[in-house]
C-alpha positions as CSV (number, residue, x, y, z in Angstrom):
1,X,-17.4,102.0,19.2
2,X,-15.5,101.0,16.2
3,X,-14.6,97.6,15.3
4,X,-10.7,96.3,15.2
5,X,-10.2,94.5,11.9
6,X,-7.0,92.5,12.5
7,X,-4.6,92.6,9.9
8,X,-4.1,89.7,7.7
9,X,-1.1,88.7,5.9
10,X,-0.2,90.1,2.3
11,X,-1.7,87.2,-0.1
12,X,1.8,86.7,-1.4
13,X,3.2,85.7,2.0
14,X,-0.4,82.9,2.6
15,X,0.0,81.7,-0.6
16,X,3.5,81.0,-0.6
17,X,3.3,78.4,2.1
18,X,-0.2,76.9,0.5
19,X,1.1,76.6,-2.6
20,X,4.5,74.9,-1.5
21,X,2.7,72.6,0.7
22,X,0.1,71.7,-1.9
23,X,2.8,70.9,-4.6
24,X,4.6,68.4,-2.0
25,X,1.1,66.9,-1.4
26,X,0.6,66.7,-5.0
27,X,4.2,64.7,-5.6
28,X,4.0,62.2,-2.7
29,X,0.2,61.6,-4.1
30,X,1.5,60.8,-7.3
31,X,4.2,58.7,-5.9
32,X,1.9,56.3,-4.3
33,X,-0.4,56.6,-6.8
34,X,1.6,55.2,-8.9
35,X,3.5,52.8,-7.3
36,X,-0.1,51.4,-6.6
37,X,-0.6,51.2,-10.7
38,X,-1.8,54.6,-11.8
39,X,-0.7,54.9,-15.3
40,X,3.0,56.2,-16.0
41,X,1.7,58.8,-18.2
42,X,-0.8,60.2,-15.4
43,X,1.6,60.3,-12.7
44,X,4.2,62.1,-15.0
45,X,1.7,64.6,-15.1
46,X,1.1,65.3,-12.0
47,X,4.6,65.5,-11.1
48,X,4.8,68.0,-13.6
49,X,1.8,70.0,-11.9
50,X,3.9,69.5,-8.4
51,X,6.6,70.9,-9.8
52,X,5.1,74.2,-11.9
53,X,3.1,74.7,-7.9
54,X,6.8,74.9,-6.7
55,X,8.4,77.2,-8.4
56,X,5.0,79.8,-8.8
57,X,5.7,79.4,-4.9
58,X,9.1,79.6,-4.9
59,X,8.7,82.7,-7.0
60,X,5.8,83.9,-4.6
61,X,8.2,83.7,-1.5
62,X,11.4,85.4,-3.1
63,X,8.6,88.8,-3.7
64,X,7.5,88.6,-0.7
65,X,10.8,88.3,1.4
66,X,12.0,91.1,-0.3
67,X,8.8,92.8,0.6
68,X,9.8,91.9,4.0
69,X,12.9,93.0,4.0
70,X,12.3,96.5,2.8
71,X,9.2,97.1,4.7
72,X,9.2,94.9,7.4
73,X,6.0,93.2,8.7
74,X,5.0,89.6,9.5
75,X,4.5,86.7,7.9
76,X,8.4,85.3,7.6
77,X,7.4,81.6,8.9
78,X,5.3,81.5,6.1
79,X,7.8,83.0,3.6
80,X,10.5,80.3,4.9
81,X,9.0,77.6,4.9
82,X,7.0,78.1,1.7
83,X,10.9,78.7,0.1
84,X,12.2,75.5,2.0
85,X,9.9,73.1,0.5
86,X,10.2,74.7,-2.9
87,X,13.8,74.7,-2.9
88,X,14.1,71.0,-1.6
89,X,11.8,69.7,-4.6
90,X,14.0,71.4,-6.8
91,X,17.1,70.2,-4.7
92,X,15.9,66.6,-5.1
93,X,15.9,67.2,-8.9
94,X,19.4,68.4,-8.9
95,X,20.6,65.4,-6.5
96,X,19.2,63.2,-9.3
97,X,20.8,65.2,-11.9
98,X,24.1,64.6,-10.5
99,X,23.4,61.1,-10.1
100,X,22.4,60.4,-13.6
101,X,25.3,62.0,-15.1
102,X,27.6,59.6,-13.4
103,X,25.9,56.6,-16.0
104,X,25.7,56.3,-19.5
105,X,22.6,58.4,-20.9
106,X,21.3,54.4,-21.6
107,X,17.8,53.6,-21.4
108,X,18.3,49.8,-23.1
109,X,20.7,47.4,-22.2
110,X,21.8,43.8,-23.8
111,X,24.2,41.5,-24.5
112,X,23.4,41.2,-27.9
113,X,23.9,44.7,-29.6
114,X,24.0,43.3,-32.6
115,X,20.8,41.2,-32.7
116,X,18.8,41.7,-29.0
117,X,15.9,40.0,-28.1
118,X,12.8,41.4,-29.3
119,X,9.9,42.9,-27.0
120,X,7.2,41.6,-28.8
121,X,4.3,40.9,-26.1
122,X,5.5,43.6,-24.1
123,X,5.9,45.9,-27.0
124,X,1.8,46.0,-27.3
125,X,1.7,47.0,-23.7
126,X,3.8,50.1,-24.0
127,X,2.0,53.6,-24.4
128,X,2.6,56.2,-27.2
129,X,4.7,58.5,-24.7
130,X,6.7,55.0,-23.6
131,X,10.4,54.4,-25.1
132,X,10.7,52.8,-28.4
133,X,10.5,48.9,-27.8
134,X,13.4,49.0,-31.2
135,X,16.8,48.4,-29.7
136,X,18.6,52.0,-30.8
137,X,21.5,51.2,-32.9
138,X,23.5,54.0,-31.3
139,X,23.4,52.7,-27.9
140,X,25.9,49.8,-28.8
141,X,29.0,51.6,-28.8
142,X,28.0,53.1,-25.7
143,X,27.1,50.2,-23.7
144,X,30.4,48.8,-24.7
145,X,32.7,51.4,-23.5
146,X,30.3,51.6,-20.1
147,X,29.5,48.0,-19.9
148,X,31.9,45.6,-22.0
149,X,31.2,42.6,-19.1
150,X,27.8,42.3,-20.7
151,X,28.5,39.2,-23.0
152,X,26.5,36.3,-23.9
153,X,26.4,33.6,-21.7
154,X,27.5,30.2,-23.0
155,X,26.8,27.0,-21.8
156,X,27.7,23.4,-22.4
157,X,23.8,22.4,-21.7
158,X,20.6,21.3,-24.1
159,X,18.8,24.0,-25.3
160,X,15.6,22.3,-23.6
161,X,17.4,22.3,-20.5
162,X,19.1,25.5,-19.9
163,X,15.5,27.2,-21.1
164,X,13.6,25.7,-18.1
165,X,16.4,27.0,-15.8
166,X,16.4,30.3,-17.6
167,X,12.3,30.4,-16.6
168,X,13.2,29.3,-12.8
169,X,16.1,32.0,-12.3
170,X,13.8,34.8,-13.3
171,X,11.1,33.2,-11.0
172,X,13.4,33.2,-8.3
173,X,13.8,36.7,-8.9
174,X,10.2,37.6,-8.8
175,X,10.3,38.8,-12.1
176,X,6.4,39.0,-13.8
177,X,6.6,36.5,-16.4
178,X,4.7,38.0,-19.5
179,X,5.2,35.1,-22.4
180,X,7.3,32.1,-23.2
181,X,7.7,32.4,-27.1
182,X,8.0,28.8,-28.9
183,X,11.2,30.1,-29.8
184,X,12.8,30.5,-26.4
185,X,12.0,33.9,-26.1
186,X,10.7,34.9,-22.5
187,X,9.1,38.2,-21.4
188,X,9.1,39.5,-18.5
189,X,8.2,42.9,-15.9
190,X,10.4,44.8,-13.2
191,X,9.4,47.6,-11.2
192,X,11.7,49.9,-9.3
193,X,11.7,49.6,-5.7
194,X,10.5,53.2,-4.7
195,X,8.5,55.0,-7.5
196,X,7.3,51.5,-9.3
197,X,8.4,52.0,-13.1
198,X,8.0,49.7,-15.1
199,X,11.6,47.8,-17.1
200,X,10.7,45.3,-19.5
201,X,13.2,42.0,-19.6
202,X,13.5,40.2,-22.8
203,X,15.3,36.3,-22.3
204,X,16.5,34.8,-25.2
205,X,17.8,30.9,-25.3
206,X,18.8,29.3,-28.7
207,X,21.4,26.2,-29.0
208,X,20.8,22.4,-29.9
209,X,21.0,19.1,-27.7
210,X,25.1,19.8,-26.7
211,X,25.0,23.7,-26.0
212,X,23.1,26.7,-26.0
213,X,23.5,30.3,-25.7
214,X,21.3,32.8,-23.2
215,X,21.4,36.4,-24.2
216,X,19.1,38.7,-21.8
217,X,18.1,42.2,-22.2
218,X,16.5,45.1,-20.3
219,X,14.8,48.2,-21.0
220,X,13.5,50.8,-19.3
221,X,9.8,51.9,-20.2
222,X,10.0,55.6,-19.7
223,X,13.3,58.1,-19.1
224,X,16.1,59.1,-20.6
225,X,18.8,57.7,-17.7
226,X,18.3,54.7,-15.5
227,X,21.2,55.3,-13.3
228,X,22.6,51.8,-14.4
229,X,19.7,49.7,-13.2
230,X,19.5,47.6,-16.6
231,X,23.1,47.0,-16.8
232,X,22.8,45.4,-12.8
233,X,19.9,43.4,-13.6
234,X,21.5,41.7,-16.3
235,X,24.1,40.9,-14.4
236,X,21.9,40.0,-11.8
237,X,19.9,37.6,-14.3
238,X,23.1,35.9,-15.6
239,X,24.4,35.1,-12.0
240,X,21.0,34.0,-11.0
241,X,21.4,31.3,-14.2
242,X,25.0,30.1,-13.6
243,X,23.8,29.9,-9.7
244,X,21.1,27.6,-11.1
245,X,23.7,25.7,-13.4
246,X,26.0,25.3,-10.1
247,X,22.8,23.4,-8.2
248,X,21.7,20.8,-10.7
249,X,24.9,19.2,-11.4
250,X,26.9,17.8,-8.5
251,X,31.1,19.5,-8.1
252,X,30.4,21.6,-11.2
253,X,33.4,22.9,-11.3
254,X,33.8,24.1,-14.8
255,X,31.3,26.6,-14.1
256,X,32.5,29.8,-15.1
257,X,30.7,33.4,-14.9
258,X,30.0,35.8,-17.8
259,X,33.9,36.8,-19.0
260,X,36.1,35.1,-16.4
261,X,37.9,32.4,-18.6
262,X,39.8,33.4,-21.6
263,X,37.1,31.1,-23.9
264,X,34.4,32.9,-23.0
265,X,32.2,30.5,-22.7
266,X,30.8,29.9,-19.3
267,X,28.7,26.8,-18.5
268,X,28.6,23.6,-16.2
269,X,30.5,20.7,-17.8
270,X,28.1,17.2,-16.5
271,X,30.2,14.1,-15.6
272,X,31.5,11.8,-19.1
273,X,29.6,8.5,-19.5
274,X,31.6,5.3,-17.9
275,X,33.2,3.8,-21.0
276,X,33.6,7.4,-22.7
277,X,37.5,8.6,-23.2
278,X,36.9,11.9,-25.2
279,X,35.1,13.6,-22.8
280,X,37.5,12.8,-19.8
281,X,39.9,13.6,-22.1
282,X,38.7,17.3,-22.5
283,X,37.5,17.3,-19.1
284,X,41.1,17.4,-17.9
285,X,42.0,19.7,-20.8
286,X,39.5,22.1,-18.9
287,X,40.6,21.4,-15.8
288,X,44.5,22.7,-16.8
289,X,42.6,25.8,-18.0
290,X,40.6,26.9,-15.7
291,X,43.0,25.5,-12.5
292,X,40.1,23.3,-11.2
293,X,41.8,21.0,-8.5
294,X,41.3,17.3,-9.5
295,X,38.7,15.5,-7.0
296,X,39.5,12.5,-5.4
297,X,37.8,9.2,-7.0
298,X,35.4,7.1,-5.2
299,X,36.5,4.0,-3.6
300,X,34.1,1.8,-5.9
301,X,35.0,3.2,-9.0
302,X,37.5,1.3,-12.2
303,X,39.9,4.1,-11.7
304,X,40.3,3.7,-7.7
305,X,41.1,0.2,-8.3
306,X,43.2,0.5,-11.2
307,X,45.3,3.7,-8.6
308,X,45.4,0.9,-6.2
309,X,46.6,-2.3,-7.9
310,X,49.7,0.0,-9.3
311,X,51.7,0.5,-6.0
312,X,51.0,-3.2,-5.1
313,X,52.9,-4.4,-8.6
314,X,55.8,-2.0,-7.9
315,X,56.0,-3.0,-4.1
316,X,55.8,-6.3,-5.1
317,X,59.0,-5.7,-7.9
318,X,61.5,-3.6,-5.3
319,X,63.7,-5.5,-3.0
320,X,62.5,-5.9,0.5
C-alpha cells in the first residue's frame, strides 16, 4: 500500500513568515540590548540585519502571493502575515521619517553658536562612527531661524555661586555627571527614554564675584535628526537653573527666564545691604521694568517707621 506524503508548503510561502518574524525578533533584541548598554555601533548593526530580513521577506511574500493568486493553493496566513510585519517595520521607518522632517536636520544644539562649550571628557568617549564632538559651523544659522529662544542665560550672581547651582540643577535632573573642569565647564550624559542613546551635555559658567553667564549645550551622539530633543533639554536645563535661582533667595522677583525682558539678562536680584542707596535705587529702577509689584515693608524696619511718623506730622499740621 503506498504511502501519502502530505503536501508541504512552497519554501517561499514558510520562509516568508520565518523570516519576517525573525527580523522583528532581531529589532526588539537589539532594542533591549541596547538600552541595557550594548554598544551604539553593535546595535546599529543589527538593526540593519532586522531590516535587510524584512524586506528579503517582504520580497519573498509579494512572489508568493502572486503565486497564489494565479495558481491558487495554501499557505496565505503565512503569506499575510509574513507581508504585515514586513511592511509595519518599514511603516515605523516612514512614521519617523515624517516626524523628523517636521525639525531642523540639527544634531547639536547651543546657546553659544559662536563659541559653545567644548566636549572634551566626553569627546574621548565617542566612537569613530559617533558625530563629530566640533560644533559644525553651519548649524548656527539654522538653529537660529528654528530656535532663536536659545540665548545665554544671565545672572546677577557670583560666578562661585551660580556654578554650584548649575551642578545641583543638572543633578536634579538626573543627568550623569562626567567632569567638572577647573574652568566651570561641566560634562554630562542623557539617554533617550525608549531606545537609550546616548546626548552629551556640555555646561559652561564664566563671570566674576557680581555676575556670571551660563551657556549650555547638547549634542546628540549618533543620527542625523533628533526630532528637537537638544533644543527641549536646554530649555529644560535653563528653567531647571532660574527654578534654582527662584529657591535660594527669598521674593526673587527680578527673576526673569531666558528672553522675557527686553535686557536680556535674566537672573535673581538679592536684597541691597542696610545703609546702601544705589542698589535700592536700581532695585526700583528694575521694578518699573519688569512691573514687579512693590512688597510691603516689615513692621521693624527704618522705612516702616519713617512711612509711619509721616502721616502723624501732617495730622498733627491740619486743623481738627
Amino acid at each position: 500500500m503506498p504511502i501519502e506524503v502530505p503536501n508541504q508548503l512552497p519554501g517561499t510561502i514558510r520562509w516568508t513568515s520565518r523570516l519576517a518574524i525573525f527580523a522583528s525578533v532581531v529589532l526588539l533584541t537589539a532594542a533591549i540590548l541596547h538600552r541595557l548598554g550594548l554598544p551604539t555601533p553593535a546595535a546599529l548593526n543589527m538593526v540593519l540585519i532586522a531590516f535587510a530580513l524584512a524586506a528579503l521577506a517582504f520580497l519573498l511574500g509579494a512572489f508568493a502571493a502572486v503565486s497564489i493568486w494565479r495558481q491558487g493553493g495554501s499557505g496565505v496566513a503565512r503569506v499575510v502575515a509574513g507581508l504585515f510585519i514586513s511592511s509595519a517595520m518599514f511603516g515605523g521607518v516612514a512614521v519617523l521619517s515624517v516626524l523628523a522632517g517636521q525639525h531642523p536636520v540639527l544634531n547639536d544644539v547651543t546657546t553659544d553658536t559662536q563659541s559653545p562649550p567644548a566636549f572634551v571628557e566626553l569627546a574621548r568617549q565617542r566612537e569613530a562612527s559617533a558625530n563629530s564632538p566640533v560644533y559644525p559651523a553651519a548649524f548656527a544659522a539654522v538653529q537660529q531661524l528654528a530656535y532663536p529662544d536659545l540665548k545665554t542665560l544671565n545672572i546677577e550672581r557670583p560666578r562661585a555661586e551660580t556654578l554650584e547651582l548649575t551642578i545641583d540643577a543638572l543633578k536634579r535632573q538626573r543627568y550623569q555627571i562626567v567632569s567638572e573642569g577647573p574652568d566651570g565647564t561641566i560634562e554630562a550624559v542623557d539617554r533617550t527614554l525608549i531606545l537609550g542613546f546616548y546626548d552629551d551635555i556640555a555646561v559652561r559658567v564664566t563671570g566674576d564675584d557680581e555676575r556670571a553667564s551660563v551657556d549650555v549645550r547638547s549634542a546628540s551622539r549618533y543620527g542625523v535628526y533628533d526630532f528637537g530633543q537638544n533644543a527641549s533639554r536646554v530649555r529644560t536645563i535653563l528653567r531647571e537653573i532660574v527654578a534654582r535661582l527662584e529657591e535660594t533667595v527669598p521674593a526673587a522677583d527680578g527673576v526673569r527666564t531666558p528672553g522675557a525682558g527686553k535686557t536680556g539678562k535674566p537672573g535673581s536680584k538679592q536684597e541691597p545691604e542696610r545703609g546702601s542707596k544705589k542698589p535700592i535705587q536700581r532695585k526700583s529702577q528694575d521694578r518699573e521694568k519688569s512691573g514687579a509689584l512693590r512688597e510691603p515693608e516689615p513692621k521693624g524696619s527704618p522705612q516702616a517707621k519713617a512711612g509711619a511718623r509721616a502721616p502723624d506730622k501732617r495730622s498733627a499740621q491740619s486743623p481738627e
